[in-house]
N, C-alpha and C positions, 0 to 999 in steps of 0.2 A: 394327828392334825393333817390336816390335806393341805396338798403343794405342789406346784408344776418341778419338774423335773427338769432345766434347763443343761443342754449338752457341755456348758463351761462349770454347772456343778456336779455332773456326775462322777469325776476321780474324787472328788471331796466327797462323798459319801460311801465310799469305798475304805474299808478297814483300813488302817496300815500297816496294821499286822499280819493280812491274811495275803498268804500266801498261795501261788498258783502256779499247777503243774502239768501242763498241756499233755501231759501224755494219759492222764486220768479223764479230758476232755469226750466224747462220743467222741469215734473215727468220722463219720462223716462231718463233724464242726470242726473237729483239727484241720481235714483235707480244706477243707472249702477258708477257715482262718488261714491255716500257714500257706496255699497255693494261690487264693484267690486276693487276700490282701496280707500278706507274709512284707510284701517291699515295703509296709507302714512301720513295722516294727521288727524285723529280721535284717540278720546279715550287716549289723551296721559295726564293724568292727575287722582287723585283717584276720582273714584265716590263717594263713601260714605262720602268721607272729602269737597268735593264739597258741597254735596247735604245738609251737614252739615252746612256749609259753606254760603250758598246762600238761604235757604229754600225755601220759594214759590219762591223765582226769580232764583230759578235753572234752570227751562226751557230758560227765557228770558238770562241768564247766557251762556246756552247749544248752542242757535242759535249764539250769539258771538263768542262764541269761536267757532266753526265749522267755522264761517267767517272769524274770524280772520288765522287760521290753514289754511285753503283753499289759504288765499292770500299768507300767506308767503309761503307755498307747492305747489304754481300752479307753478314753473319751473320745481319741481321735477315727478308733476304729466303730463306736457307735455311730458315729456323726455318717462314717463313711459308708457303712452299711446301708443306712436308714437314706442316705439320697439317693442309692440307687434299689433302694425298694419303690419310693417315691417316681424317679424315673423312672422304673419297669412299670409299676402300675398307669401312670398319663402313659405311656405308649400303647397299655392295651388299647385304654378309655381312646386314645385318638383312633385304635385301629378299627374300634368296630363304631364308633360315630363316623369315620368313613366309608366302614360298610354299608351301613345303614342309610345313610344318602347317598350313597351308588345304587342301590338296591330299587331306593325310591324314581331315579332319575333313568338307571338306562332303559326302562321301558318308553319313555320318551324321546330315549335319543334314536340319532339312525347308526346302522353298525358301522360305517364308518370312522368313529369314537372310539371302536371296543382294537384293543390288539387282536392280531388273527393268531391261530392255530400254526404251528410249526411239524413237520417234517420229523423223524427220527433224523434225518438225515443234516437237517438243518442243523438241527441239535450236538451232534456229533462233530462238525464245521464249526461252530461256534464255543464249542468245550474242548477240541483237540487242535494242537499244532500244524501245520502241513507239512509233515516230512512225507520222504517217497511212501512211508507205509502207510501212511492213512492218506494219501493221496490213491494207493492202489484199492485199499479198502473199500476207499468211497467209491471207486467207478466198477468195484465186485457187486457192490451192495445197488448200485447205479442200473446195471446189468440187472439184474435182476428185476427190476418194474419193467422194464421198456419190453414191449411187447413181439411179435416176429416181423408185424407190420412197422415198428418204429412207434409207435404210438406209446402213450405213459398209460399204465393198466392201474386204475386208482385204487383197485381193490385192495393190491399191492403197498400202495404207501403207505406206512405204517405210522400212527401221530406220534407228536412225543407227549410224553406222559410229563413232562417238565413244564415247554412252554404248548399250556392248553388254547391259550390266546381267553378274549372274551373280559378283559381288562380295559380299564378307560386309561388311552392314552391320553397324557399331558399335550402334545402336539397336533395331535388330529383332534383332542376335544376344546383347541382353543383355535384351529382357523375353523370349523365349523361354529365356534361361536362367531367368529368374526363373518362368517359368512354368513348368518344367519341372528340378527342382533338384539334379536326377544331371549335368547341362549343365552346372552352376556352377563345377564344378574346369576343366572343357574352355574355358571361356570365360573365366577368367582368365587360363591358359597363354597364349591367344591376346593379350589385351588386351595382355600385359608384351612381346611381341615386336610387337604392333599401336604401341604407346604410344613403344618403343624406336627404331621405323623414322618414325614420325612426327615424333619431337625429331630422329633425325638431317638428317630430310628439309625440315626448318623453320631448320635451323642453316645460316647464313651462311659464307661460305667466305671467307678472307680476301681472295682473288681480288675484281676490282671484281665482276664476277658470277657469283652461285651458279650459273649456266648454265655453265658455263668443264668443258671436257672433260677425263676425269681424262688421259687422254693427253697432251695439250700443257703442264698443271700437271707432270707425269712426265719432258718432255721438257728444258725450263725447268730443275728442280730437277736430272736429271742433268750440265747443263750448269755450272750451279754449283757443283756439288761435281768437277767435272775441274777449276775452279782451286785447287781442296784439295790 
């Protein structure tokens, strides 16, 4: 018989006899279970009074309870996977519907809108601290463009490979709206898919970090739902 699967009946359709042993898991779903959402169901207990507690069969103690915790926490660890598959995925979908209306528009606009190209130099200033050594550094590396005449030898500047520039800024693409006020419809379109890819790209992933690859979250969550 067919039937949706709701996240509040999935422990109910899980054996209660069956037992689980996370070290029989694939290494890559363990690493990505116990590192990436381990705090939903690990560690909830004192180590020192354990280990006190259990002596040499702490380990054999350790593997239990991590099975035991997994079983009763796999509805919660579905639930938790599966939103941030859902949020990974709408952040691509906004990244590249923003591309794809940038793409359309900044033939239209003037470069004024776009960020400029930066400097290796620039680059360097902006990534490193000022102590006297990269303060000497800079004015070595400085020394070097300026010409015998004094002049900046541009052959010389080397770009940064980071910030290539050639981006619509938010600030310069909205007084040019305002300077310009046929641009105001085109530059709000953009802000609501600007504005949308920014909240998704600022939102926290339940994962311990937002770095966590939508692949191994995918891998993870397939694997829990085969005990369904």
């Amino acid at each position: 018989m067919e039937y949706i699967k709701t996240f509040e009946s999935y422990n109910n359709l899980i054996d209660p006899n069956l037992n689980f042993n996370l070290n029989t898991f694939p290494k890559d779903v363990k690493d990505t279970l116990e590192n990436e959402y381990g705090h939903y169901f690990l560690h909830n207990f004192d180590w020192n009074d354990m280990q006190d507690k259990h002596g040499e069969g702490f380990n054999q103690w350790l593997d239990q309870n991590k099975s035991d915790e997994f079983k009763k926490n796999i509805n919660l660890l579905i639930q938790k996977t599966r939103a941030d598959l859902i949020t990974l995925k709408r952040l691509k979908l906004s990244e590249k519907a923003l591309e794809y209306f940038e793409e359309l528009i900044k033939p239209t606009l003037c470069n004024s809108v776009l960020t400029q190209p930066l400097s290796v130099y620039m680059q360097y200033a902006l990534y490193n601290s000022h102590s006297i050594k990269d303060l000497n550094k800079a004015y070595l590396d400085a020394k070097n463009i300026i010409d015998s005449d004094g002049s900046i030898n541009i052959d010389k500047v080397k770009q940064s490979e980071v910030f290539i520039g050639g981006d619509i800024s938010l600030p310069n693409f909205e007084r040019f709206a305002k300077n310009n006020p046929e641009y105001l419809g085109v530059f709000n379109d953009w802000k609501k898919l600007f504005d949308k890819h920014t909240e998704l790209l600022i939102k926290d992933l339940n994962a311990f970090r937002s770095s966590t690859p939508y692949n191994k979250i995918k891998d993870l969550y397939d694997f829990l739902l085969s005990y369904i």
